[in-house]
TORBAZA-677496 format. One line per field, with one value per atom (N, C-alpha, C): residue number from 0; atom name; y, z, x. Coordinates in pm, whole numbers. Each point is the difference from the previous one (the first is absolute). Layout:
<recs>
n <- (NUM, ...)
atom <- (CA, ...)
v <- (Y, ...)
w <- (Z, ...)
u <- (X, ...)
</recs>
This chain:
<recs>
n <- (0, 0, 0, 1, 1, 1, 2, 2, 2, 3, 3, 3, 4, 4, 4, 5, 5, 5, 6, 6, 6, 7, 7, 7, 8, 8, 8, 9, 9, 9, 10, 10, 10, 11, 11, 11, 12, 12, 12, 13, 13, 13, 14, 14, 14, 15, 15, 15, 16, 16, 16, 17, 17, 17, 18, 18, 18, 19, 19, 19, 20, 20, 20, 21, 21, 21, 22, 22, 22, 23, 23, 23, 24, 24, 24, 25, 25, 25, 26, 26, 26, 27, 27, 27, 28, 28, 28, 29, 29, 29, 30, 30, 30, 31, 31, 31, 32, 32, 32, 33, 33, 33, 34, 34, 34, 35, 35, 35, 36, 36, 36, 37, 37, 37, 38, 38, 38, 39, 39, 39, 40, 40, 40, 41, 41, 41, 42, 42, 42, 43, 43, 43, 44, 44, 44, 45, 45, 45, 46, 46, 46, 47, 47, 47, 48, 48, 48, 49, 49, 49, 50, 50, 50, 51, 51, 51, 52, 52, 52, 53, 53, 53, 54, 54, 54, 55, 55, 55, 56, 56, 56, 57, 57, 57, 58, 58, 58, 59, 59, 59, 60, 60, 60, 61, 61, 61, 62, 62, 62, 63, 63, 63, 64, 64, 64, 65, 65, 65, 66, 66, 66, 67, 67, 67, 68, 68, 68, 69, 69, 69, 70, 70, 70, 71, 71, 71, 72, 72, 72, 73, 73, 73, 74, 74, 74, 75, 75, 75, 76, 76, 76, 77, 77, 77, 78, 78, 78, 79, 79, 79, 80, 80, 80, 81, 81, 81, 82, 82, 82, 83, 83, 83, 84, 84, 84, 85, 85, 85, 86, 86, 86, 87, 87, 87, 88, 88, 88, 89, 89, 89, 90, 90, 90, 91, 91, 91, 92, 92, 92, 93, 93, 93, 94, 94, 94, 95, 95, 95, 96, 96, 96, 97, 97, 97, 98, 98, 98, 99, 99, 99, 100, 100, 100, 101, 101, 101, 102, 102, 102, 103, 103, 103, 104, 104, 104, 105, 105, 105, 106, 106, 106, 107, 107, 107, 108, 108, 108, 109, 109, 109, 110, 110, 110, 111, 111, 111, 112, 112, 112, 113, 113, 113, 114, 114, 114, 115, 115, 115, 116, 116, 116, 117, 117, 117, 118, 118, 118, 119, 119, 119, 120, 120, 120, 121, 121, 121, 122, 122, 122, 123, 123, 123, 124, 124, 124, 125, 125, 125, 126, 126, 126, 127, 127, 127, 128, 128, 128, 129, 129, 129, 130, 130, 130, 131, 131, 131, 132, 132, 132, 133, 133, 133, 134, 134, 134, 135, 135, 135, 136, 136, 136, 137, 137, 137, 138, 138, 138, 139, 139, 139, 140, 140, 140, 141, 141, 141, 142, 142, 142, 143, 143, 143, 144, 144, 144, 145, 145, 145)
atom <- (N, CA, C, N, CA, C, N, CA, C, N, CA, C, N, CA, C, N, CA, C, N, CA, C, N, CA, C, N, CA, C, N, CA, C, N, CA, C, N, CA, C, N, CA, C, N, CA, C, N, CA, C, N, CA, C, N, CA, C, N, CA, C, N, CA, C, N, CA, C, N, CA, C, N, CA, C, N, CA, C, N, CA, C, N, CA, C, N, CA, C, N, CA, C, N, CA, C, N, CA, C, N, CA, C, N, CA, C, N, CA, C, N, CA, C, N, CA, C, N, CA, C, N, CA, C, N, CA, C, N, CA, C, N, CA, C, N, CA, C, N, CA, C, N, CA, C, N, CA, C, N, CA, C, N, CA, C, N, CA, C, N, CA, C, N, CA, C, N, CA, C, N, CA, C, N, CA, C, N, CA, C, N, CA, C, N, CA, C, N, CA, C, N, CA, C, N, CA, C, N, CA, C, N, CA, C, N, CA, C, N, CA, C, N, CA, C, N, CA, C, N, CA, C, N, CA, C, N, CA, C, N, CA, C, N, CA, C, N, CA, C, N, CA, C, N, CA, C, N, CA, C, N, CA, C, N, CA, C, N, CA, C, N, CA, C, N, CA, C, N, CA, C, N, CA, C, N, CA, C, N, CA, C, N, CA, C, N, CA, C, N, CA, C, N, CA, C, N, CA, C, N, CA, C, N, CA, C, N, CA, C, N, CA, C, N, CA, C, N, CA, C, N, CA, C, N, CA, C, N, CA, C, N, CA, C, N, CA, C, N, CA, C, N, CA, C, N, CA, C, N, CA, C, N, CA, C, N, CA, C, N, CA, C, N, CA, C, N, CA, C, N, CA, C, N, CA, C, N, CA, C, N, CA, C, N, CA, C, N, CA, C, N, CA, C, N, CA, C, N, CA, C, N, CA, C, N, CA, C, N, CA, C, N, CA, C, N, CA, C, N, CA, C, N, CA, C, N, CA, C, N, CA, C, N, CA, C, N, CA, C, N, CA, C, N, CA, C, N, CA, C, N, CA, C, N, CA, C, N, CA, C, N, CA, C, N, CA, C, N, CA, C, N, CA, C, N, CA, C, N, CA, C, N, CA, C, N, CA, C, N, CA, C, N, CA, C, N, CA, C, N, CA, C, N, CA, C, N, CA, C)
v <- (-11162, 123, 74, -76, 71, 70, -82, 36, 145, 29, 70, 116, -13, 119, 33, -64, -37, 113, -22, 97, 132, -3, 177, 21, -58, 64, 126, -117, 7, 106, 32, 101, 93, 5, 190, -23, -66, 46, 66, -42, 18, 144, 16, 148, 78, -37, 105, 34, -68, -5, 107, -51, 95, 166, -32, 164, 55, -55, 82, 37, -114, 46, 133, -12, 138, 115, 8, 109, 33, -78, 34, 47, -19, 25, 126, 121, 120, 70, 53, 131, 166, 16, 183, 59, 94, 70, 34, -27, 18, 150, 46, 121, 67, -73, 22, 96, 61, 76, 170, 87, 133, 42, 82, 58, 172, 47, 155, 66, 104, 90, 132, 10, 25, 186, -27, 181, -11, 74, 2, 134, -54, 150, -67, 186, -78, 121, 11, 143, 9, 71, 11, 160, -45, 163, 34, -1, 183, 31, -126, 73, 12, -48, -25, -140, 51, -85, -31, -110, 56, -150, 16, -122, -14, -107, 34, -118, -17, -126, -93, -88, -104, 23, -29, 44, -115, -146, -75, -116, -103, -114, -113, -155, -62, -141, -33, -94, -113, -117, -126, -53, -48, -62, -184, -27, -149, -33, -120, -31, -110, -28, -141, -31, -50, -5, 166, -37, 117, 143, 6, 83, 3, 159, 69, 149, -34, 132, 57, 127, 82, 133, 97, 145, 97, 78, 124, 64, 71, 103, 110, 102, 123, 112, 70, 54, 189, 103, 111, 133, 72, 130, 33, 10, 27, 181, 73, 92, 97, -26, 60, 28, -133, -1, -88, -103, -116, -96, -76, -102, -129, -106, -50, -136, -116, -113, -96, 7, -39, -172, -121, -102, -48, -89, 10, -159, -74, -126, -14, -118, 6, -211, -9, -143, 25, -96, -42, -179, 65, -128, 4, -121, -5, -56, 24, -49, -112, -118, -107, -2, 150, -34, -6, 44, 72, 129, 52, 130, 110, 8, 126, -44, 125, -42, 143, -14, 96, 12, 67, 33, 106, -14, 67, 41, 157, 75, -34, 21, -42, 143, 87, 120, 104, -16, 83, -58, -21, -62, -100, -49, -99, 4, -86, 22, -124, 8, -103, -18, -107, -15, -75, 54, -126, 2, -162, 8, -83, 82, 25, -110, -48, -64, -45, -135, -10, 59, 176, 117, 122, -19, 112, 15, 95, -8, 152, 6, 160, 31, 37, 22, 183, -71, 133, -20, 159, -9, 75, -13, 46, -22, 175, -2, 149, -80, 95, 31, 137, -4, 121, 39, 140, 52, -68, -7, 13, -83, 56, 37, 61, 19, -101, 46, -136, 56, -134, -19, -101, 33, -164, 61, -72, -33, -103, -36, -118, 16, -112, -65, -82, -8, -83, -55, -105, -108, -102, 43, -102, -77, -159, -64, 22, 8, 56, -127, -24, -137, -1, -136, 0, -39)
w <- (2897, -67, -42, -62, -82, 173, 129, 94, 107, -51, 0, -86, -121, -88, -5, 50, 64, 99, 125, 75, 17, -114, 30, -167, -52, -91, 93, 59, 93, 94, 99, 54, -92, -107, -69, -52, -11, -46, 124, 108, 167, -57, 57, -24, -28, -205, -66, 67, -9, 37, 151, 111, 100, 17, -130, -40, -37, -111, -65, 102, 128, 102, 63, 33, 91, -74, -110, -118, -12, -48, 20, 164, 96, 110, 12, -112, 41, 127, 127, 46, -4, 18, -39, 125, 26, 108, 6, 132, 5, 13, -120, 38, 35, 32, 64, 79, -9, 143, -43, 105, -50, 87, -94, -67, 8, 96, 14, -47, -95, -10, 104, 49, 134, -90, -128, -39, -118, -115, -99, -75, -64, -50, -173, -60, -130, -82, -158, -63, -102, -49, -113, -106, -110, -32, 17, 72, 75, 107, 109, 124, 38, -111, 28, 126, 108, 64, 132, 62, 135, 77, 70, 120, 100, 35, 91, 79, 155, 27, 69, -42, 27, -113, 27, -110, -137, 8, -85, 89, -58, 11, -105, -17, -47, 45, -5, 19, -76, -18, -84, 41, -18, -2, -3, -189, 12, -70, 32, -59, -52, -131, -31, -77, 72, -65, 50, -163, -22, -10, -29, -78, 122, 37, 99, -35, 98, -59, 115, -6, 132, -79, 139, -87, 87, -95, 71, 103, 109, 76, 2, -39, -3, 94, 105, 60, -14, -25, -71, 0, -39, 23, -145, -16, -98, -79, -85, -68, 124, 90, 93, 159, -19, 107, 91, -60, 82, 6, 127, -6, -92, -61, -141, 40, -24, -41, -79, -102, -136, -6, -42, -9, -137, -93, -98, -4, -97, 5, -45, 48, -75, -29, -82, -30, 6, 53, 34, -37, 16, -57, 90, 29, 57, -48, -59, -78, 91, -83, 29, 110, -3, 119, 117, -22, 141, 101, -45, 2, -7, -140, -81, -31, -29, -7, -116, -64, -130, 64, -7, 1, -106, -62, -112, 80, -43, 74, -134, 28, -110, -70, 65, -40, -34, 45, -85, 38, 117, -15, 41, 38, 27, 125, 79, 83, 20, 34, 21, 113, 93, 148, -9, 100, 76, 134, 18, 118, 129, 38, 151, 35, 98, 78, 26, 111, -7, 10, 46, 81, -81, -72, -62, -181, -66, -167, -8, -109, -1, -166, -28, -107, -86, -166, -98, -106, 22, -34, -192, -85, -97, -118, -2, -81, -148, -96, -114, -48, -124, -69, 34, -97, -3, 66, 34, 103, 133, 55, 172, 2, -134, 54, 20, 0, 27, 136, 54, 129, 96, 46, 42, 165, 82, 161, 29, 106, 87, 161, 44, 98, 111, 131, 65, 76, -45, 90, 57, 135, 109, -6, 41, 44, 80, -8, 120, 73, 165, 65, 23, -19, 12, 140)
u <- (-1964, 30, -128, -93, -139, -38, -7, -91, 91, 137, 78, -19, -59, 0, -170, -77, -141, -41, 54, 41, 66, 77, 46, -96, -47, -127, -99, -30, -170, 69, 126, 32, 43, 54, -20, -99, -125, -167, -23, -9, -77, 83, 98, 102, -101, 37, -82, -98, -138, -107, -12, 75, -13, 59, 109, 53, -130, -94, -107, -107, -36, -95, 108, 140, -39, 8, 19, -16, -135, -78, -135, -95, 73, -5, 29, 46, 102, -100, 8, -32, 8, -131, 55, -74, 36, -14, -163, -41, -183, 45, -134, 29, -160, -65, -139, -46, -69, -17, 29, 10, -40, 118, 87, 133, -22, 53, -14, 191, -63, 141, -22, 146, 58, 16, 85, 70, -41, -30, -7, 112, 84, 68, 6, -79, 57, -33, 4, 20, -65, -89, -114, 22, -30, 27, -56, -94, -119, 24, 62, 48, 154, 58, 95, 75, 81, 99, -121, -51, -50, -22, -49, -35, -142, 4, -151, 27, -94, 8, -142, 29, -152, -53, -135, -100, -36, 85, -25, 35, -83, 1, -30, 77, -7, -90, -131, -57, 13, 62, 1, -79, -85, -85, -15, 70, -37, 193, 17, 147, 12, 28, -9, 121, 119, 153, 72, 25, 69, -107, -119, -98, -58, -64, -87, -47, -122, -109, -36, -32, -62, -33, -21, -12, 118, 10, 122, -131, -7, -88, 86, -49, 106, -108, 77, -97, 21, -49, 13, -96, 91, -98, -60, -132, -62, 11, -48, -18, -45, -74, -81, 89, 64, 133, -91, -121, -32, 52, 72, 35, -81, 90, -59, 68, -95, 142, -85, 91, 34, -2, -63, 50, 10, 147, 36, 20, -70, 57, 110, 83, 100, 60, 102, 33, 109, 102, 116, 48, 179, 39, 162, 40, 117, 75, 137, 104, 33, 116, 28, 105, 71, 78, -88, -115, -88, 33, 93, 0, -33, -61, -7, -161, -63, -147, -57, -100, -51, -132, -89, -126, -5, -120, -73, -135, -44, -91, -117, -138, -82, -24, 53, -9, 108, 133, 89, 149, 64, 149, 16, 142, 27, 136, -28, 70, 118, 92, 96, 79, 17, -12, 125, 94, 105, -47, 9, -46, 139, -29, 107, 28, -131, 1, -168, -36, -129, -117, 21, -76, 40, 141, 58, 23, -121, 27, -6, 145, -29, -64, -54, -56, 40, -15, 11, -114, -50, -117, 40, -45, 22, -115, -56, -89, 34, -74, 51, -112, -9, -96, -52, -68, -85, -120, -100, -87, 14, 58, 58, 135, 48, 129, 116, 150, 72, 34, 42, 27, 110, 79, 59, 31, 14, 2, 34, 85, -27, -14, -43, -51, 46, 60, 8, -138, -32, -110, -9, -71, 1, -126, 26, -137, -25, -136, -75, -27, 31, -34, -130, -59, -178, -16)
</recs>
């Protein structure tokens, strides 16, 4: 009996124990690599309703878990009407479903990402405040294949 109650001890420890390895095992989507938006439509109070397309990209850079860093490249016409491109660091974080993803700009919004599929995140860009103005847009973005 003891070598009966011995045995199913030591098998729900093993259990436990291997429930907690694949938990700690969770995966999240690599999201590495450089991330171009395809349309941009979105509405500001100085220009109102409008759209554009290309012209930004998302470089990630390094990924560790859930947490990743890169810079936004935004590419643009300057005061002069010279082409301009802009690079913005930025930090990111991916929720537990692995879905949904936050990035914080070091300089004014924050953006919040569902992501599609392994090639496909569409992104909303949302910035507030008196200095640049408020702003919100989103984004469909593709990985770019290396």
């Amino acid at each position: 009996m003891k070598i009966k109650i011995t045995c199913l001890t030591l098998a729900a420890l093993f259990f436990i124990l291997s429930s907690s390895a694949v938990l700690a095992e969770e995966k999240f989507p690599n999201l590495v690599g450089k991330w171009t938006g395809q349309t941009r439509i979105g509405h500001s109070l100085a220009n109102g309703f409008g759209s554009e397309h290309g012209g930004l990209t998302i470089d990630i850079a390094k990924q560790e878990g859930r947490l990743f860093t890169g810079n936004k490249i935004i590419k643009h016409f300057d005061i002069k009407k010279k082409n301009v491109t802009t690079k913005e660091p930025i930090s990111g974080v991916i929720t537990t479903d692995g879905k949904t993803l936050y990035i914080a700009d070091r300089d004014f919004g924050v953006t919040i990402g569902n992501i599609i599929s392994e090639d496909n995140i569409e992104f909303y860009y949302i910035q507030s405040g008196k200095k640049e103005g408020q702003f919100v847009s989103y984004y469909n973005f593709k990985k770019i294949k290396q």
